[in-house]
Every structure is written in structure tokens, then in C-alpha cells.
MIDOSE-1310 file (N, C-alpha, C; in nm, 2 decimals, decimal comma, always signed):
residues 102
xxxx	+7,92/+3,26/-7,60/+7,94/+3,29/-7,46/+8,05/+3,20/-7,40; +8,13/+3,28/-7,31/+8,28/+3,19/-7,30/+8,25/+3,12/-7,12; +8,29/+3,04/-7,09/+8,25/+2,99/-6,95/+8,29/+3,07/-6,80; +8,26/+3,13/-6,75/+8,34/+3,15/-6,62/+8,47/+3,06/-6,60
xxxx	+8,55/+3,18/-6,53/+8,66/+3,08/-6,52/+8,63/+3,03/-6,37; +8,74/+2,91/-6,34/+8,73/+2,83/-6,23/+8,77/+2,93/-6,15; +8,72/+2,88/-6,01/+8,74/+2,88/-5,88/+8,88/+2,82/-5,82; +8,93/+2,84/-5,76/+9,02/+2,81/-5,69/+8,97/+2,70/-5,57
xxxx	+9,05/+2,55/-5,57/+8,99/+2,48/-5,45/+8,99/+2,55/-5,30; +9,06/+2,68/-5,26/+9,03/+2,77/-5,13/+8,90/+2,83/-5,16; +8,89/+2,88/-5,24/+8,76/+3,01/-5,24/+8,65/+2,93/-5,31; +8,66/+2,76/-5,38/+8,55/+2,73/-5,35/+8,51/+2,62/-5,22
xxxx	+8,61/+2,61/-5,17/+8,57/+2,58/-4,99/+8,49/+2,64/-4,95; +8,54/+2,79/-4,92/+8,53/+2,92/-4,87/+8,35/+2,97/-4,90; +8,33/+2,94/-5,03/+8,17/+2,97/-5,06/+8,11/+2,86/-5,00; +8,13/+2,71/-5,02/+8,04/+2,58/-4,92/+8,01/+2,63/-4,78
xxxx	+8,15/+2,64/-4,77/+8,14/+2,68/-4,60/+8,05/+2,81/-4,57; +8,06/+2,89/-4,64/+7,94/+3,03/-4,62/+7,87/+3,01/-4,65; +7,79/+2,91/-4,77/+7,67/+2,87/-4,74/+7,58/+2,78/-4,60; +7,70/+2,70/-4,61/+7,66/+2,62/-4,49/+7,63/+2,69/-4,38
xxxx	+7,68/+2,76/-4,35/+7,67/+2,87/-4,24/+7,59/+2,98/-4,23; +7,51/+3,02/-4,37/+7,40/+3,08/-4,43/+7,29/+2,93/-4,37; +7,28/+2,87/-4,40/+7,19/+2,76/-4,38/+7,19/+2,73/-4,26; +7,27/+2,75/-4,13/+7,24/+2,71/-4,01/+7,20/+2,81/-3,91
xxxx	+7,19/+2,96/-3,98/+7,09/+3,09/-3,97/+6,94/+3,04/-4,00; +6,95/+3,03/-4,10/+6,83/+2,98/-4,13/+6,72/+2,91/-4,06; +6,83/+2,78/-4,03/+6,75/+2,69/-3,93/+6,71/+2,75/-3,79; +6,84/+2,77/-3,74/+6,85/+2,88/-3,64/+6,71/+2,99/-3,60
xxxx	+6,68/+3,04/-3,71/+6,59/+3,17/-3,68/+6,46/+3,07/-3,74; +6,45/+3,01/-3,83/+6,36/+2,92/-3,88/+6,26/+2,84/-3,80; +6,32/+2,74/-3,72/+6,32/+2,60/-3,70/+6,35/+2,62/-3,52; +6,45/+2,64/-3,52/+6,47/+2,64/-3,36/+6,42/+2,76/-3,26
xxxx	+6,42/+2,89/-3,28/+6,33/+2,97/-3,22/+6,22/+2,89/-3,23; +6,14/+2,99/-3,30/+6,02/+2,93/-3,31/+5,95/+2,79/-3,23; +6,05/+2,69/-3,19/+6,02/+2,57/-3,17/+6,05/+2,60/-3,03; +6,15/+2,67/-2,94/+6,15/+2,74/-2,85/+6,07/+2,82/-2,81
xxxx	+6,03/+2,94/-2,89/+5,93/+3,02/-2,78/+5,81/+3,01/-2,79; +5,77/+2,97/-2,94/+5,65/+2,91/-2,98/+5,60/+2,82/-2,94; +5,64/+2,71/-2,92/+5,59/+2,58/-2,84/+5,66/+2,56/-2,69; +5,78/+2,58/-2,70/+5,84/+2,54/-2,54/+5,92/+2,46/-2,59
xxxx	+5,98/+2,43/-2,68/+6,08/+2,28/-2,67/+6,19/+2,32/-2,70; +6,28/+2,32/-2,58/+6,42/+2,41/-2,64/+6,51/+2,33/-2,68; +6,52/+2,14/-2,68/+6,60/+2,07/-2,74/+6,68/+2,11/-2,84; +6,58/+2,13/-2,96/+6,62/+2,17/-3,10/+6,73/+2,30/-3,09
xxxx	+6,65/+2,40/-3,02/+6,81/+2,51/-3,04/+6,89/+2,49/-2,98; +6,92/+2,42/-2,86/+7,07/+2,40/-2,83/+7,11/+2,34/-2,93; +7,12/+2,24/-3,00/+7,16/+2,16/-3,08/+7,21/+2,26/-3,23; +7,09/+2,30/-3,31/+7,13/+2,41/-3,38/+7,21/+2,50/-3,36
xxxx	+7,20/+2,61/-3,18/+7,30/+2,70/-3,18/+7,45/+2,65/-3,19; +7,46/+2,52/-3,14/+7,57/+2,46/-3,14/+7,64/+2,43/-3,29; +7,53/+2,37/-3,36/+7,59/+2,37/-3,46/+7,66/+2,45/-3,57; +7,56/+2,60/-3,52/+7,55/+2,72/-3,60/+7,74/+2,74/-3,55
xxxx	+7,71/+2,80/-3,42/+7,84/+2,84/-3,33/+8,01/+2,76/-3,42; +7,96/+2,60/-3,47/+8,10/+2,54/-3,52/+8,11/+2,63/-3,66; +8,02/+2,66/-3,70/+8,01/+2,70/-3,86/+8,07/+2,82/-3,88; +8,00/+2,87/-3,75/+8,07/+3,05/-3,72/+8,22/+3,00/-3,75
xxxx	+8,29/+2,97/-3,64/+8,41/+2,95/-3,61/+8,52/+2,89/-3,78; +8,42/+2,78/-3,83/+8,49/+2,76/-3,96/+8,49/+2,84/-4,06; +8,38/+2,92/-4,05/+8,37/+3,07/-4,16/+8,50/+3,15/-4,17; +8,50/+3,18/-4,03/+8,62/+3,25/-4,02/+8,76/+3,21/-4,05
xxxx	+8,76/+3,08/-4,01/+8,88/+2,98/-4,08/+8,90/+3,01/-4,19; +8,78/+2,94/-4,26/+8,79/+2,97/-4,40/+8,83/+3,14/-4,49; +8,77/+3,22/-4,39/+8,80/+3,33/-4,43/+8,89/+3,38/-4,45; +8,99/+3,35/-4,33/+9,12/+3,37/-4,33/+9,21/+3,29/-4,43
xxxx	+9,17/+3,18/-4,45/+9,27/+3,07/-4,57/+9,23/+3,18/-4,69; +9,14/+3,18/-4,73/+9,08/+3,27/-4,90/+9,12/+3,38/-4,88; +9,09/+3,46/-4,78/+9,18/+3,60/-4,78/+9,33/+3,60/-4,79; +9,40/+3,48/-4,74/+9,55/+3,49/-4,79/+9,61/+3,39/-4,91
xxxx	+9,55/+3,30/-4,95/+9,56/+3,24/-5,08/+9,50/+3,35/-5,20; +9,41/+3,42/-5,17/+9,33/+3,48/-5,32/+9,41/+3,62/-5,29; +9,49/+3,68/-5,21/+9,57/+3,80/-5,19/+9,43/+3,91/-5,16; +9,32/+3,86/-5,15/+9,25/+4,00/-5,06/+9,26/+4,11/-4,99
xxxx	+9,26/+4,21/-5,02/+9,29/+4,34/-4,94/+9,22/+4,36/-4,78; +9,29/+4,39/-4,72/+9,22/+4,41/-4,55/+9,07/+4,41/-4,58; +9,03/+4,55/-4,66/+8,92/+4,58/-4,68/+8,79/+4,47/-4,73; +8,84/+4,38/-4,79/+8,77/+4,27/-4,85/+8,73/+4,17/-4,67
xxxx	+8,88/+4,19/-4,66/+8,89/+4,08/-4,58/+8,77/+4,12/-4,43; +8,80/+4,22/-4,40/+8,70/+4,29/-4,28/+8,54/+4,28/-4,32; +8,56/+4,31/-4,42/+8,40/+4,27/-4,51/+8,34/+4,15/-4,51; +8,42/+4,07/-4,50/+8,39/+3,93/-4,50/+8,38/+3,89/-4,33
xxxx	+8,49/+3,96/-4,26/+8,40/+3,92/-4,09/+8,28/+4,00/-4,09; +8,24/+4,14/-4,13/+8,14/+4,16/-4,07/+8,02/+4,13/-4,13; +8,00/+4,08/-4,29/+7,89/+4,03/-4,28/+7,85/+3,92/-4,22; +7,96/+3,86/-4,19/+7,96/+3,74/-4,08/+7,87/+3,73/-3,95
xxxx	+7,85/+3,87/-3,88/+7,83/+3,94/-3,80/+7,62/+3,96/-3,82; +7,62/+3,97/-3,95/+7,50/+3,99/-4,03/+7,42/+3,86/-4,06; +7,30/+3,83/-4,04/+7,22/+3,76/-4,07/+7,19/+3,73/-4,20; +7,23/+3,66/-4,27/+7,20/+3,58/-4,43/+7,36/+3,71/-4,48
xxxx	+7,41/+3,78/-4,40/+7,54/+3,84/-4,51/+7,64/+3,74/-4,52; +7,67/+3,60/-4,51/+7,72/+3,51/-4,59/+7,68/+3,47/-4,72; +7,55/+3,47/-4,71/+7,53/+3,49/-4,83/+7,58/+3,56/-4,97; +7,52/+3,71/-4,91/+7,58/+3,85/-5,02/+7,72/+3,79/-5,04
xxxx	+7,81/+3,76/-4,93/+7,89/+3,82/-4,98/+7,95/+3,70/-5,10; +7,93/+3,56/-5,00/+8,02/+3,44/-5,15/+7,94/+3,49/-5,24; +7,82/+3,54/-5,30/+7,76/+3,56/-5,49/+7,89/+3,68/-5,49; +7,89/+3,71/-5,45/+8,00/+3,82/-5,48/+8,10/+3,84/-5,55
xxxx	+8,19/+3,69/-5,50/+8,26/+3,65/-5,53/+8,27/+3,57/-5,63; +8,15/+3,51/-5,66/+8,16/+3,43/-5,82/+8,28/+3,50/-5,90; +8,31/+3,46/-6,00/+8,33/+3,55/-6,14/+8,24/+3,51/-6,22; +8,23/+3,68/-6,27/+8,15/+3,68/-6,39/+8,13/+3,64/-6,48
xx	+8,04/+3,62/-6,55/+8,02/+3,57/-6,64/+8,01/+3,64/-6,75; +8,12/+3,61/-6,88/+8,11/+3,74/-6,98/+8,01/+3,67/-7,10
């Protein structure tokens, strides 16, 4: 079995940052609602939305660097804002992006 080849230091930014941003969904829908309308303490989601909101913004950063370092087609690249758009679709889409493993 031969190894996956490497990642690129852009496109493995590009998946941290989508995870991370996967992860502050999480907390987001997790942790901060809940602690909001469930109990009354809306501390926690300003703080979270806020955080989520920077991660948004870097996603897209990041998107844009990996889409023109890795030569991605529009199509890729639109795919990547709109799962953006989608709840845990940061997810889908960085496994996506791995390479395979032969």
C-alpha cells in the first residue's frame, strides 16, 4: 500500500480552517442556543456567534487562496462557498478533498 501523497501547505490550511469552522457550528448549534433559549443566558452565543462570524470570513479567505494555488475550476470553487452556506458542509467538503488513498 503506497502513502497518500502530500497536501499542499494552502489546501492543508484550507482543511484546518474548514474544520475549525465546522467546529464553531457545532458549538454554535450545540452549546450556545441551547444555553440561550433553554436556560436564558445569552452570554455564551454572542461570544460564539462572534467567533463563528471570524471563521466564516477566514473560510472564505482561505477558499479563495486554495482555489487559486490548487487551479480549481469555478465549479469547485462555488461549491465550496455554498457548502459554506450549509451547516457541517465544511465538513463534506475538506474529506473531499483528501487524496486518495490507493
Amino acid at each position: 500500500m503506497s502513502p497518500t501523497p502530500p497536501m499542499s501547505p494552502t489546501l492543508r490550511w484550507f482543511v484546518q480552517v474548514a474544520r475549525v469552522e465546522g467546529l464553531t457550528v457545532l458549538l454554535l448549534f450545540g452549546l450556545g442556543m441551547p444555553l440561550k433559549y433553554g436556560l436564558g443566558i445569552k452570554e455564551p452565543l454572542a461570544w460564539i456567534g462572534w467567533i463563528h462570524g471570524v471563521m466564516v470570513f477566514l473560510y472564505l479567505i482561505a477558499l479563495g487562496s486554495a482555489s487559486r494555488v490548487e487551479a480549481w475550476s469555478w465549479g469547485r470553487t462555488l461549491l465550496g462557498f455554498l457548502v459554506s452556506l450549509v451547516p457541517f458542509g465544511t465538513f463534506w467538503f475538506e474529506r473531499s478533498l483528501r487524496p486518495a488513498k490507493k
